[in-house]
Biopython code that builds the backbone (N, CA, C, O; Angstrom):
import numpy as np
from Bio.PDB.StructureBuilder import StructureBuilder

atoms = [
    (1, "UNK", "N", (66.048, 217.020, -68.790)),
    (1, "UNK", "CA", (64.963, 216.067, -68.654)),
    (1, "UNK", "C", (63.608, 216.766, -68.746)),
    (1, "UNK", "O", (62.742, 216.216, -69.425)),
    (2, "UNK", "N", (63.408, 217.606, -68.301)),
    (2, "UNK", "CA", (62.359, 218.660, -68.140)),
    (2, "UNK", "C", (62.011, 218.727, -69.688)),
    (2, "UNK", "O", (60.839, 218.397, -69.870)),
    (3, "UNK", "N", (62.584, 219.008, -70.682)),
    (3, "UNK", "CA", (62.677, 219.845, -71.818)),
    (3, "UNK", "C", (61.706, 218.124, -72.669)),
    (3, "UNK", "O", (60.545, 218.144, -73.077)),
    (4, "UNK", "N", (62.515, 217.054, -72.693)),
    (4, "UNK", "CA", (62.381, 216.094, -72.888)),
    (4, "UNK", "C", (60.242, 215.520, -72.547)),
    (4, "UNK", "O", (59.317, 215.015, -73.183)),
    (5, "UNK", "N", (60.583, 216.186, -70.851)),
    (5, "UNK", "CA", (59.338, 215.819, -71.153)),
    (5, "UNK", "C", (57.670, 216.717, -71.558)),
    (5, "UNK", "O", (56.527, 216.261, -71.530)),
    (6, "UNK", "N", (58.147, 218.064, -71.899)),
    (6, "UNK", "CA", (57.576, 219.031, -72.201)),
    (6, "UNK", "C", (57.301, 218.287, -73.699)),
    (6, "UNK", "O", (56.136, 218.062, -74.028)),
    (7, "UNK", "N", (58.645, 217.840, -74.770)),
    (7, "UNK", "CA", (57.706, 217.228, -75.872)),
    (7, "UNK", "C", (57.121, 215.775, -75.751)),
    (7, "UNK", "O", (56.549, 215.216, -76.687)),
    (8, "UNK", "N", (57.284, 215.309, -74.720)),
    (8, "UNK", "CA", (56.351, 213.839, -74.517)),
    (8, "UNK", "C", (54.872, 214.347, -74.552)),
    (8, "UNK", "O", (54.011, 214.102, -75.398)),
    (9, "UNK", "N", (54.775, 215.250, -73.228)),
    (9, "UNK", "CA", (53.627, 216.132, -72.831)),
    (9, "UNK", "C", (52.752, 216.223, -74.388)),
    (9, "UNK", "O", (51.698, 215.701, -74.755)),
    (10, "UNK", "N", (53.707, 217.117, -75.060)),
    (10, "UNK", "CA", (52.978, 217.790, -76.452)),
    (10, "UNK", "C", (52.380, 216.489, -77.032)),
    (10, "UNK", "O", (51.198, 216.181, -77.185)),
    (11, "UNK", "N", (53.534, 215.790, -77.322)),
    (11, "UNK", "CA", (53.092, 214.411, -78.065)),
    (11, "UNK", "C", (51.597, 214.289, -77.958)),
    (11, "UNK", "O", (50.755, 214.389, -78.851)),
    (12, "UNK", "N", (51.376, 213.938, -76.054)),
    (12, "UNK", "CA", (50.141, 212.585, -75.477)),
    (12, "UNK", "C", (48.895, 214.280, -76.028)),
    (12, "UNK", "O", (47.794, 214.177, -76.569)),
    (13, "UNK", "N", (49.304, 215.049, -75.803)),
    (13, "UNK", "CA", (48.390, 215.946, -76.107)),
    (13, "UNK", "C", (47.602, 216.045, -77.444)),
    (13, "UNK", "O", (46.404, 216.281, -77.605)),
    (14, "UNK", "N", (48.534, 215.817, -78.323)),
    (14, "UNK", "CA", (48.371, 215.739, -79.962)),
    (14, "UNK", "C", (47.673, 214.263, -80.072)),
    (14, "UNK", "O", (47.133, 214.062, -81.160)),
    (15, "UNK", "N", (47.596, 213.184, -79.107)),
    (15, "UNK", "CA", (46.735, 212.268, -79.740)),
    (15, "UNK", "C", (47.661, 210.940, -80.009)),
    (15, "UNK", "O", (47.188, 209.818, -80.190)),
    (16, "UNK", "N", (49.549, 211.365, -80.005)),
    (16, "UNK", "CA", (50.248, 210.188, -79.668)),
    (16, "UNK", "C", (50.414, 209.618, -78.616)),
    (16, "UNK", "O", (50.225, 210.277, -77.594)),
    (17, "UNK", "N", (50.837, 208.155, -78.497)),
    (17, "UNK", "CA", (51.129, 207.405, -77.561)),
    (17, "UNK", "C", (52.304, 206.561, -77.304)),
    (17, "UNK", "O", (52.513, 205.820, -78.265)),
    (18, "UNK", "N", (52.926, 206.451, -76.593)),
    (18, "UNK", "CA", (54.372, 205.938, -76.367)),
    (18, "UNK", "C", (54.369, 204.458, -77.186)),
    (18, "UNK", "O", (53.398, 203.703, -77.228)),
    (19, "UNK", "N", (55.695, 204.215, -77.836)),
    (19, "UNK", "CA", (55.520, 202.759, -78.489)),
    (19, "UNK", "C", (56.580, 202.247, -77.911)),
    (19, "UNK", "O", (56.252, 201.196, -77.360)),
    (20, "UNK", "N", (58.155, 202.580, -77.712)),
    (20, "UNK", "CA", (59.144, 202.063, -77.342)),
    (20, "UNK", "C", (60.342, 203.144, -76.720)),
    (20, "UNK", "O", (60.589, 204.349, -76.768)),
    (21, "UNK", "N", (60.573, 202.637, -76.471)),
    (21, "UNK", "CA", (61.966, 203.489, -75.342)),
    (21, "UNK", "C", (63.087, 202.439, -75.453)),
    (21, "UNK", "O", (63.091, 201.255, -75.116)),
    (22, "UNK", "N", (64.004, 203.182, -76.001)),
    (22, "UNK", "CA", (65.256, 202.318, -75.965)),
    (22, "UNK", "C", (65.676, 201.901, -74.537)),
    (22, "UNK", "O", (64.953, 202.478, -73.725)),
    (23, "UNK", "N", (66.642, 201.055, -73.912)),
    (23, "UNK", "CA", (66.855, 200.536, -73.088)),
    (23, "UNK", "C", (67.911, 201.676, -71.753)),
    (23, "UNK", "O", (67.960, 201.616, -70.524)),
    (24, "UNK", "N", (68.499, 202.464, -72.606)),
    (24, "UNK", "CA", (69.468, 203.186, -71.845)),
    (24, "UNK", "C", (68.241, 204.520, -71.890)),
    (24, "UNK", "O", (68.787, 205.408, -71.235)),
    (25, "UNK", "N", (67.058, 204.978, -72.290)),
    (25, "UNK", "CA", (66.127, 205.827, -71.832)),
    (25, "UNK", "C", (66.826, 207.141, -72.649)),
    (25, "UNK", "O", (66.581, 208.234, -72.138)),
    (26, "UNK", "N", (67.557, 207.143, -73.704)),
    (26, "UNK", "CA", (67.783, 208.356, -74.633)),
    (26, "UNK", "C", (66.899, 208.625, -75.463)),
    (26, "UNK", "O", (66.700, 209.775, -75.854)),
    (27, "UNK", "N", (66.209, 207.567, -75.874)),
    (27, "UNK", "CA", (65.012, 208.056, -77.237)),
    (27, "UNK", "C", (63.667, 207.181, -76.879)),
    (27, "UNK", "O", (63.434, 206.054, -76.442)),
    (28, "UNK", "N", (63.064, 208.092, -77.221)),
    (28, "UNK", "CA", (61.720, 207.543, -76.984)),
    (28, "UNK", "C", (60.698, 207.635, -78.053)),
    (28, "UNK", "O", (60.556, 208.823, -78.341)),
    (29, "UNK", "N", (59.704, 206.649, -78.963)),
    (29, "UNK", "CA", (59.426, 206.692, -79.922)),
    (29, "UNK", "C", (57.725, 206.763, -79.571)),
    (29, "UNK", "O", (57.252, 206.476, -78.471)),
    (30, "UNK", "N", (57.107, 207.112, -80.504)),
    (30, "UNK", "CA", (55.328, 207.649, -80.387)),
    (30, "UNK", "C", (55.072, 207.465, -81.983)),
    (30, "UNK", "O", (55.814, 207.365, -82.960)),
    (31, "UNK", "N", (53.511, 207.468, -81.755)),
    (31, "UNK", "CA", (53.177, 207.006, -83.091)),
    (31, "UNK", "C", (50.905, 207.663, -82.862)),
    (31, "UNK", "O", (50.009, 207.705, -82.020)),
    (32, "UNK", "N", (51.074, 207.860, -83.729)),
    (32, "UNK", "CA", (49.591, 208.667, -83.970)),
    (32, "UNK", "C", (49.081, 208.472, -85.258)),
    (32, "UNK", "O", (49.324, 209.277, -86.158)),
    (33, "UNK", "N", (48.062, 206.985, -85.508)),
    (33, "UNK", "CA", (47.371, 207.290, -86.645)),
    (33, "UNK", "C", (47.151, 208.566, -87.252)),
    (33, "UNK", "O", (47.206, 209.615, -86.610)),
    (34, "UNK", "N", (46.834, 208.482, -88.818)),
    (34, "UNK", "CA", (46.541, 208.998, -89.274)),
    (34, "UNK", "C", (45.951, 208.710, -90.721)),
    (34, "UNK", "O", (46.219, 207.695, -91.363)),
    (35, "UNK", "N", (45.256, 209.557, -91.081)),
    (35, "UNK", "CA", (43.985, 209.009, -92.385)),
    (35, "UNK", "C", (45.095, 207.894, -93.469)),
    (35, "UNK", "O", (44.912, 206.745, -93.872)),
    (36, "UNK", "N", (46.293, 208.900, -93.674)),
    (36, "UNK", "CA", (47.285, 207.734, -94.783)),
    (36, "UNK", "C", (48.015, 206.816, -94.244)),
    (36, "UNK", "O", (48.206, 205.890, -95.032)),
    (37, "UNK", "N", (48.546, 206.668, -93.155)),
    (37, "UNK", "CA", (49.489, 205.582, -92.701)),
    (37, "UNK", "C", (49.447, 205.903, -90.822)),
    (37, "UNK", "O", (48.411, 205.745, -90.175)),
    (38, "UNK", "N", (50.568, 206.293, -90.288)),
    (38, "UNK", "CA", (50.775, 207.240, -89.108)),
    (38, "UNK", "C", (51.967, 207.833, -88.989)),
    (38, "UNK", "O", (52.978, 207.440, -89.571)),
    (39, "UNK", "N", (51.907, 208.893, -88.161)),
    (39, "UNK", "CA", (52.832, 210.071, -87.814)),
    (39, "UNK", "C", (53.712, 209.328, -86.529)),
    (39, "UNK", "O", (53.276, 209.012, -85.422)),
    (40, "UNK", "N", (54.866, 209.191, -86.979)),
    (40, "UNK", "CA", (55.620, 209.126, -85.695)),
    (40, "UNK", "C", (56.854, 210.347, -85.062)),
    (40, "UNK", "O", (57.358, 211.337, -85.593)),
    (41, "UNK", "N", (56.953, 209.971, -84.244)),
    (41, "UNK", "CA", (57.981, 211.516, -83.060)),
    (41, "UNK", "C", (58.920, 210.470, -82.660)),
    (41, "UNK", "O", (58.665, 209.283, -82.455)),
    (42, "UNK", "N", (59.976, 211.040, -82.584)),
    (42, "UNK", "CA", (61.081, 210.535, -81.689)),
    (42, "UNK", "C", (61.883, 211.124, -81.410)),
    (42, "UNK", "O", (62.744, 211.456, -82.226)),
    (43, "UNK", "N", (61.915, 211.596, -79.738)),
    (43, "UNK", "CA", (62.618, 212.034, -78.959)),
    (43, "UNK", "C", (63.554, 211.674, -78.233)),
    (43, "UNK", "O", (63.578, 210.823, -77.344)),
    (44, "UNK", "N", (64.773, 212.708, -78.841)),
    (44, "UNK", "CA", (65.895, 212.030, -78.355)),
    (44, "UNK", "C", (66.541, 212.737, -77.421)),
    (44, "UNK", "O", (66.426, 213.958, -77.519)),
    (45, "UNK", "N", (67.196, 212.310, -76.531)),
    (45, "UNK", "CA", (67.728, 213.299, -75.025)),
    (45, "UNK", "C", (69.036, 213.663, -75.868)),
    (45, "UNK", "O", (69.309, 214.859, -75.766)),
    (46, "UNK", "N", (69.851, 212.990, -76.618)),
    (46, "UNK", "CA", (71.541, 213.065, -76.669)),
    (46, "UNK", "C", (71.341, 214.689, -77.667)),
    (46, "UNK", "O", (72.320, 215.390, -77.919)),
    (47, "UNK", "N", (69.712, 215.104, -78.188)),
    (47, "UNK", "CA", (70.144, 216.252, -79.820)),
    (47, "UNK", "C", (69.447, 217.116, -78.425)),
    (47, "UNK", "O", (69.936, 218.217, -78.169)),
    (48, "UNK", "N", (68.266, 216.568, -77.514)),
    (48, "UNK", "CA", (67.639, 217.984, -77.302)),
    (48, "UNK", "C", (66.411, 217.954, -78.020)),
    (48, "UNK", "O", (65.601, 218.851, -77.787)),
    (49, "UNK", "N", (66.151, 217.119, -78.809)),
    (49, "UNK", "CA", (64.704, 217.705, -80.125)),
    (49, "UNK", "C", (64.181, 216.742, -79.906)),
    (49, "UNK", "O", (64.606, 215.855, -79.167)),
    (50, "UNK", "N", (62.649, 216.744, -80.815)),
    (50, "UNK", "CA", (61.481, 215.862, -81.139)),
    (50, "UNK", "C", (61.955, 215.924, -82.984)),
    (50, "UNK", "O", (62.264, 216.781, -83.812)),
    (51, "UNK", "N", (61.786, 214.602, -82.923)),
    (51, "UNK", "CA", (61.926, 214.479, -84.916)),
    (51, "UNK", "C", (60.494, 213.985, -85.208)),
    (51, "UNK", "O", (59.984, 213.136, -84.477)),
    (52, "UNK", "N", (59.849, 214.494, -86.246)),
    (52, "UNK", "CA", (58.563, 214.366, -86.157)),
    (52, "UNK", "C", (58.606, 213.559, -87.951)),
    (52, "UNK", "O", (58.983, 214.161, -88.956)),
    (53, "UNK", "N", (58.194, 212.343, -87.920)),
    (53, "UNK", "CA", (58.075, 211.265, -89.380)),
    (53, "UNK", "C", (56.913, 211.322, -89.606)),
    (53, "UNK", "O", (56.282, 211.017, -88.594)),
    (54, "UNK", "N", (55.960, 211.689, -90.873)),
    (54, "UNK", "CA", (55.086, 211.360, -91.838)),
    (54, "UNK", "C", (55.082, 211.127, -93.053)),
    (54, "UNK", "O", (55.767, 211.763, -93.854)),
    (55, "UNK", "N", (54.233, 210.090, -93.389)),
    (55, "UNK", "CA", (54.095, 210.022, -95.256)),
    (55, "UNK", "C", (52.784, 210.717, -95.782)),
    (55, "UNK", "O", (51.713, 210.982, -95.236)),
    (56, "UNK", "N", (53.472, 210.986, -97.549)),
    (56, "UNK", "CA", (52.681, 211.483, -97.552)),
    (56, "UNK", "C", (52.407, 210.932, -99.042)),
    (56, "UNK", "O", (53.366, 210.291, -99.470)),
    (57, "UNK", "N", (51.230, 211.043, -100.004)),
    (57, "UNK", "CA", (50.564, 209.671, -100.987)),
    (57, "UNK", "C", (51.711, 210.617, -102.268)),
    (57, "UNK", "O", (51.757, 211.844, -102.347)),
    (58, "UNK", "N", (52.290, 209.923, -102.888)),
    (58, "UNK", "CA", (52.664, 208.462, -102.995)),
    (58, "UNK", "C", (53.748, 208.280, -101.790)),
    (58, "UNK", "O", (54.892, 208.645, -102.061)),
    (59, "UNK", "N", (53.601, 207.959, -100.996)),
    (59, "UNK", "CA", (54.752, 207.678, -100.137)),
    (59, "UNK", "C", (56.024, 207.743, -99.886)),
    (59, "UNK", "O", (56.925, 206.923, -99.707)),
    (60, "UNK", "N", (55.899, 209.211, -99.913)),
    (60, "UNK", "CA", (57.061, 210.075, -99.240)),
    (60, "UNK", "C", (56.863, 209.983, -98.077)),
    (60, "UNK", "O", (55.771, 210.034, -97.510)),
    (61, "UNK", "N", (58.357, 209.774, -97.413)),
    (61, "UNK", "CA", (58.573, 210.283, -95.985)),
    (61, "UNK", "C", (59.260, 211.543, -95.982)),
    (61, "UNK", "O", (60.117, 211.841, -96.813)),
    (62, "UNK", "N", (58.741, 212.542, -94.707)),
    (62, "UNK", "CA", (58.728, 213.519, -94.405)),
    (62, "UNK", "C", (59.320, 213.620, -93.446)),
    (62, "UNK", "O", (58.990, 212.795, -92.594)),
    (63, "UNK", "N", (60.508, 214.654, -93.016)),
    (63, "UNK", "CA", (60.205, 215.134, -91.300)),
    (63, "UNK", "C", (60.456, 215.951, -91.240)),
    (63, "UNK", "O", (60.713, 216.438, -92.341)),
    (64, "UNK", "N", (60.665, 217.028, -89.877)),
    (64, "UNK", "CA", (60.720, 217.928, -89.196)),
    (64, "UNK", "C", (61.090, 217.766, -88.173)),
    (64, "UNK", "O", (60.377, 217.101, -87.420)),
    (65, "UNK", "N", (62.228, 218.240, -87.737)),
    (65, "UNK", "CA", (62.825, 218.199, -86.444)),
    (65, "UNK", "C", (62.283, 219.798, -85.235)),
    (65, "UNK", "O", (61.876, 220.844, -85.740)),
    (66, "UNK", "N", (62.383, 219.657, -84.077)),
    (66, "UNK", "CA", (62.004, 221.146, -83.492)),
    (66, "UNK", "C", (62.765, 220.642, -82.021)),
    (66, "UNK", "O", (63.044, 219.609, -81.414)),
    (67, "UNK", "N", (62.882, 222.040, -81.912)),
    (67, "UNK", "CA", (64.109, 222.405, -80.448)),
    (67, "UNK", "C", (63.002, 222.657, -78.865)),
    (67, "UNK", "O", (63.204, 222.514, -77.659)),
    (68, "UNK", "N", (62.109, 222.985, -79.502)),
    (68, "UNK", "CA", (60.963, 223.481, -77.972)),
    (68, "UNK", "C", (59.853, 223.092, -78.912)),
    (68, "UNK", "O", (59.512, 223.099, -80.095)),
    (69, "UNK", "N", (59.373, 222.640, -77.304)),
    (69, "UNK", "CA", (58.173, 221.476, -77.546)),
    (69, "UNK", "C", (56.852, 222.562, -77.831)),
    (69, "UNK", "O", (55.724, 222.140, -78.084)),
    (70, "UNK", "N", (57.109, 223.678, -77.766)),
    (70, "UNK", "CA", (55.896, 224.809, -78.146)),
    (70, "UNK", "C", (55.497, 224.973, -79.450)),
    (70, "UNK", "O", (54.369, 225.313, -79.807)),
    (71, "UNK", "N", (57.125, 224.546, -80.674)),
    (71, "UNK", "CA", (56.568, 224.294, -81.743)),
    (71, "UNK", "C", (56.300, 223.103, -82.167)),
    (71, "UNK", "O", (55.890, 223.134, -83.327)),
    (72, "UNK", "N", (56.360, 222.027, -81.704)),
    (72, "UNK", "CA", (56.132, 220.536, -81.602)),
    (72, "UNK", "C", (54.481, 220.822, -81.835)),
    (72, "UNK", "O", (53.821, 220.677, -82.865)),
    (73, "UNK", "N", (54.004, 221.340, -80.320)),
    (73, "UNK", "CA", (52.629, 221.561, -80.196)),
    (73, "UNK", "C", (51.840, 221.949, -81.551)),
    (73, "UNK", "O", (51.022, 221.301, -82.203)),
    (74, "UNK", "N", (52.391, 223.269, -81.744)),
    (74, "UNK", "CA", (51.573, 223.838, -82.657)),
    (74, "UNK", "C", (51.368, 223.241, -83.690)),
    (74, "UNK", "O", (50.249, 222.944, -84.110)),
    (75, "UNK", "N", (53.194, 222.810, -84.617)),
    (75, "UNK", "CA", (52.485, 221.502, -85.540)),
    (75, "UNK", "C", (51.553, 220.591, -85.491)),
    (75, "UNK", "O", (50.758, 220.360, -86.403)),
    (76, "UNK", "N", (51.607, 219.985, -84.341)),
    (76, "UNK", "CA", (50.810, 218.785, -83.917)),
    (76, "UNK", "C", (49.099, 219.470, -83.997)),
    (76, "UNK", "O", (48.322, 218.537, -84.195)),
    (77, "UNK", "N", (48.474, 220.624, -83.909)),
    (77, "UNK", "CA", (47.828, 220.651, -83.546)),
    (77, "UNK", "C", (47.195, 221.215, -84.906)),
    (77, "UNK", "O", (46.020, 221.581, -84.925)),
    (78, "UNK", "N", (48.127, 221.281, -86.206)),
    (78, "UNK", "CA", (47.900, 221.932, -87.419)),
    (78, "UNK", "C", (47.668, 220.563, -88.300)),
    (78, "UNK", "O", (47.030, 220.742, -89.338)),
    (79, "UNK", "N", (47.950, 219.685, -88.122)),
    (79, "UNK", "CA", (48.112, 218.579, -88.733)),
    (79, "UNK", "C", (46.266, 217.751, -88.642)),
    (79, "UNK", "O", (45.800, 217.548, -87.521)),
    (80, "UNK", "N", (45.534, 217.416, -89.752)),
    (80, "UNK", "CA", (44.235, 216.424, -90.095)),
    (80, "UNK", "C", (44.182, 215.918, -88.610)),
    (80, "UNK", "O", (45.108, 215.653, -87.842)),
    (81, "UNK", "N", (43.209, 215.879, -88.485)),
    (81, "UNK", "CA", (42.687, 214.615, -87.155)),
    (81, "UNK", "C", (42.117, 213.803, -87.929)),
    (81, "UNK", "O", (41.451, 214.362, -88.801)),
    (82, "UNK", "N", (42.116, 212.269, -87.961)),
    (82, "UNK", "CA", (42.055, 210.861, -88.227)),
    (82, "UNK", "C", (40.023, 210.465, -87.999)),
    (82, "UNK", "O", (39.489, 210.189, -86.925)),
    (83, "UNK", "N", (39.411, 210.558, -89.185)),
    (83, "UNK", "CA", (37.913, 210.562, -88.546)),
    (83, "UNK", "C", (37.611, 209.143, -88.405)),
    (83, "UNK", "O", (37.653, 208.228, -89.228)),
    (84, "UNK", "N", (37.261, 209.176, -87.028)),
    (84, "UNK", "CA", (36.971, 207.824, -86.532)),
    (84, "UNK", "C", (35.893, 206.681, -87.313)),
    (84, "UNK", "O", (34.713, 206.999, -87.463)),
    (85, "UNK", "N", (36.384, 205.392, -87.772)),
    (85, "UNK", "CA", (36.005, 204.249, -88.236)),
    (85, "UNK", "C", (34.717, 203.870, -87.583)),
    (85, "UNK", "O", (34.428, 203.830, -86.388)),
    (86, "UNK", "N", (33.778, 203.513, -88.999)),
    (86, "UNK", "CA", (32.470, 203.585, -88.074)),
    (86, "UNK", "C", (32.122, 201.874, -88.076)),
    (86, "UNK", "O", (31.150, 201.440, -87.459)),
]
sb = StructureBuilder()
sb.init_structure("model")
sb.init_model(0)
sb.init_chain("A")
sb.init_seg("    ")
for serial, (resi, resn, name, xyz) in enumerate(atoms, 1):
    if name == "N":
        sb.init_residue(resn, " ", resi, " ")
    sb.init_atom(name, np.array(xyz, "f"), 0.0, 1.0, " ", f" {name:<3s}", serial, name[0])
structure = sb.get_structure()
């Protein structure tokens, strides 16, 4: 559980925010604008990991899965920030 919430942690840090939690509390889904569409994470207790979904133009989906939320972070923190709508 600990591990689980070390990549929630990373997530709210990176700028995502919780969208849904399945009912039995195994996966938990996040979502973080971004300039082309948004980046979503979903963390699942049953693998252990954060799966990390983006598109990218022409609309490819992408992911990346990670085991410790330290490289969660760092991606997250390598990735465009979204310039705010004026």
């Amino acid at each position: 559980m600990e591990k689980l919430q070390a990549f929630q942690a990373a997530a709210h840090k990176g700028g995502f925010v919780d969208v849904q939690e399945t009912d039995d509390g195994t996966v938990l889904w996040l979502r973080k604008p971004t300039a082309d569409a948004e980046d979503r994470i979903c963390i699942d207790s049953m693998t252990n990991s954060a799966t990390v979904f983006w598109a990218t133009i022409p609309w490819k989906i992408n992911s990346k899965t990670f085991r410790q939320a330290t490289e969660l972070e760092a991606w997250i923190m390598l990735r465009p920030a979204v310039a705010p709508h004026s």
